[in-house]
C-alpha positions in Angstrom: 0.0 0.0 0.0 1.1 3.3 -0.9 2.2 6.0 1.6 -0.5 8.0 2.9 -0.3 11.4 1.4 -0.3 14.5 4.4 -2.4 17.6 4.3 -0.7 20.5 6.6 -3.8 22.6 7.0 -3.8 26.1 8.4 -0.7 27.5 6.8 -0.3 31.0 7.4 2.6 32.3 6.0 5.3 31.3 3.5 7.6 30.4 6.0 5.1 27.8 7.4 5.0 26.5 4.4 8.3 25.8 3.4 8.7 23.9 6.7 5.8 21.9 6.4 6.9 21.1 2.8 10.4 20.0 4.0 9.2 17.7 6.8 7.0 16.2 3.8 3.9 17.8 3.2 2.0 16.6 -0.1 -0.4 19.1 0.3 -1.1 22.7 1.6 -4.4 23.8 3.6 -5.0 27.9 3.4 -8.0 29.3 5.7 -10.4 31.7 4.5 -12.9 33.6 6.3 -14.9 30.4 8.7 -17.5 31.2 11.6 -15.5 29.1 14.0 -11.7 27.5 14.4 -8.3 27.6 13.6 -6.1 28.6 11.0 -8.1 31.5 9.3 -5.4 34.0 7.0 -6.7 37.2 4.5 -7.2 36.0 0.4 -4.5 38.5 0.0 -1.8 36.0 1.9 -3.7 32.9 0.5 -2.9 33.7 -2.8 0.6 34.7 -1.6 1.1 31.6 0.1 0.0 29.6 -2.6 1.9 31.5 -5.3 5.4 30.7 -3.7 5.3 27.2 -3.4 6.9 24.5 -6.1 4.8 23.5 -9.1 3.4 20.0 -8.1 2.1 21.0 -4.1 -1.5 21.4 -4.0 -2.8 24.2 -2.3 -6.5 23.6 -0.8 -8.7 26.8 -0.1 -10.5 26.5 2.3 -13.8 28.3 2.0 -17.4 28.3 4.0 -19.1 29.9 1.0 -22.1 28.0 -0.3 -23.2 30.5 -3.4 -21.1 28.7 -7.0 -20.9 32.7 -7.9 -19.0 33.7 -5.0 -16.6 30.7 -4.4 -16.0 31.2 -8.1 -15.0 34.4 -7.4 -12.8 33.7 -3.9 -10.9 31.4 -6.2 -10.1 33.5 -8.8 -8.6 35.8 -6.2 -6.6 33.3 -4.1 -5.1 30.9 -7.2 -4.7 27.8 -5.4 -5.0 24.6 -6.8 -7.4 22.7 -5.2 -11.1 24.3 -3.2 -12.0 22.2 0.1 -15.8 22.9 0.4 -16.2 23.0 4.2 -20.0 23.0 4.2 -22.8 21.3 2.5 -23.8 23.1 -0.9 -26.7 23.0 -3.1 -27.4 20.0 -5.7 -25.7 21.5 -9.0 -23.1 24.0 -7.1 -20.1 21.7 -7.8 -21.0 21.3 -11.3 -21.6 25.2 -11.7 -17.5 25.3 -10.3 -16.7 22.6 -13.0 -17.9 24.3 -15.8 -16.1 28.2 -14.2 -13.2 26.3 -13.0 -11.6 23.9 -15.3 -8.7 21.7 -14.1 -9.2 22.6 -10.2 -9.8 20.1 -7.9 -12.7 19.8 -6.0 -13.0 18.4 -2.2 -16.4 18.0 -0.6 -16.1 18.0 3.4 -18.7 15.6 5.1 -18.5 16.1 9.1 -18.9 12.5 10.7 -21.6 13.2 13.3 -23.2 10.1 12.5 -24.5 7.2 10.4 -26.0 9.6 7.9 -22.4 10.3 6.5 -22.1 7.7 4.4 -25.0 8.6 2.5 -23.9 12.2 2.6 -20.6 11.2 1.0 -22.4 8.4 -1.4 -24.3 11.5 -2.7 -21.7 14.0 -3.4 -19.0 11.7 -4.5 -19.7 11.7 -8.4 -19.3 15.5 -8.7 -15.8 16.0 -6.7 -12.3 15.0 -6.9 -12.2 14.2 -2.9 -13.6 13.5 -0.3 -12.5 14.8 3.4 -14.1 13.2 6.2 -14.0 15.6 9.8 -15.5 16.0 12.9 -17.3 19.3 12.5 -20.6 19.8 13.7 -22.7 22.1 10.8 -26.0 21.7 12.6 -24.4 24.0 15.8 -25.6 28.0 16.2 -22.2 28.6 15.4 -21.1 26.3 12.9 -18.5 24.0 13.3 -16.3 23.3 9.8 -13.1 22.0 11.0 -10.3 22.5 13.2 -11.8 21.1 16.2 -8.6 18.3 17.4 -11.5 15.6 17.9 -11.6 12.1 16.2 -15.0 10.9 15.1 -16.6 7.2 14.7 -14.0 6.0 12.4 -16.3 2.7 11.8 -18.2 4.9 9.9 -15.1 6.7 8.1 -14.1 3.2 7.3 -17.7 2.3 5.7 -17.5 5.4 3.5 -13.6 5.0 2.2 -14.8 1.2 0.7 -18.1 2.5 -0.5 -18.0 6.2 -2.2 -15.4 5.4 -4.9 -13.3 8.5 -4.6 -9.9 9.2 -3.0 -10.8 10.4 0.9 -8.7 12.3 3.6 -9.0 12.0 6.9 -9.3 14.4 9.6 -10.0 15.3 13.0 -7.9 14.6 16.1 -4.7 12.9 14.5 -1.6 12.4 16.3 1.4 10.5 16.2 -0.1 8.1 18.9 -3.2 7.3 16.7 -1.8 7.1 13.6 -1.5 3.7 13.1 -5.2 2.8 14.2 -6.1 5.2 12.0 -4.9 4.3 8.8 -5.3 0.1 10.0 -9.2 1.1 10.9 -10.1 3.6 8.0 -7.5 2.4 4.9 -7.6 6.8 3.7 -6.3 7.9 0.9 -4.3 10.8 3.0 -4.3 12.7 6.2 -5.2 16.0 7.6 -4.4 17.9 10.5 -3.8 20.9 12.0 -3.9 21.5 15.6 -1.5 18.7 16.2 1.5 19.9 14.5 1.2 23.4 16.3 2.4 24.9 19.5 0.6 28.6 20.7 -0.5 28.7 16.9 3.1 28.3 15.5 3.9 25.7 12.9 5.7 23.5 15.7 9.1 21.6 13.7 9.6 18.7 16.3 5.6 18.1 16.0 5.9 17.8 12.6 9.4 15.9 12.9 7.1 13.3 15.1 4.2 12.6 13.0 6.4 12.2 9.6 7.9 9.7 11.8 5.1 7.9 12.5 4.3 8.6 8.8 7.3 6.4 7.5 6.3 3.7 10.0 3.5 3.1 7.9 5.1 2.2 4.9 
């Protein structure tokens, strides 16, 4: 089985992501605007961010906008290479981004609150690139989308990876000390995290040091 590919999410500056690219990052995540958690930069640095890295790293956006017309036009200001749809959008939105948005990638969030994920992610699947499984909580006042450092029901994680038939990253609580279940119990495509690999909001070096490490014991 091939190694897991690893999402760094919440990059907020060049710097961080130079170091999270040469501890092994595949993959960038860059925060817009959210109504809750970590991580959240201006488009302005988003598009910087994602602008200095070498051709080949994808670069997720991260956006909570649910109108095609307006992540449309987010994109077009931030340039990355990939959009992660943190919420649920409207039947037809991801083809309306198809048609504007021609060779980027599109990854559909499903929060694992319960059963009813893997129908969630059975429905969307056809019309993204990815899915990205987390342990948000949508239905909350104030919405959770990510970023929370909690695992979810990976039984159910598990059910979707064999049954939607599209690549899937998983989120939500990883850690060195977990990793292993993880990827024995769920079989993901890749990885994402955030809080873990961060000290007092910093991009934390031996954090990252530790779960590349546990990374490579996978292979």
């Amino acid at each position: 089985m091939a190694r897991p590919r690893v999402k760094i999410c919440c990059i907020k500056s060049p710097a961080e992501a130079r170091t999270a690219l040469a501890h092994g990052a595949d993959a960038l995540g860059l925060v817009s605007h959210m109504p809750s958690g970590p991580g959240v930069i201006p488009e302005g640095l988003i598009a910087e961010i994602a602008a200095s890295v070498p051709p080949g790293t994808a670069t997720f956006l991260l956006t909570a906008l649910t109108e095609p017309e307006a992540i449309i036009a987010q994109h077009r200001r931030c340039r990355t290479s990939m959009i992660q749809l943190v919420d649920a959008v409207a039947p037809g939105t991801h083809a309306v981004l198809r048609r504007a948005l021609p060779g980027v990638h599109l990854v559909q969030v499903v929060h694992v609150t319960g059963e009813g994920a893997v129908a969630e992610a059975a429905a969307v699947a056809p019309h993204v690139d990815f899915i990205l499984l987390d342990s948000g909580n949508p239905s909350l006042a104030v919405k959770e989308l990510g970023g929370t450092g909690r695992t979810h029901d990976w039984a159910v994680s598990r059910r979707i990876v064999a049954t939607c038939g599209r690549p899937v990253y998983l989120a939500g609580g990883l850690r060195p000390d977990n990793l292993a279940a993880a990827h024995a119990q769920v079989g993901p495509y890749g990885f994402d995290l955030c809080n873990s690999v961060r000290t007092a909001d910093v991009l934390d070096e031996a954090k990252l040091a530790a779960f590349f490490a546990a990374v490579r014991m996978l292979e």
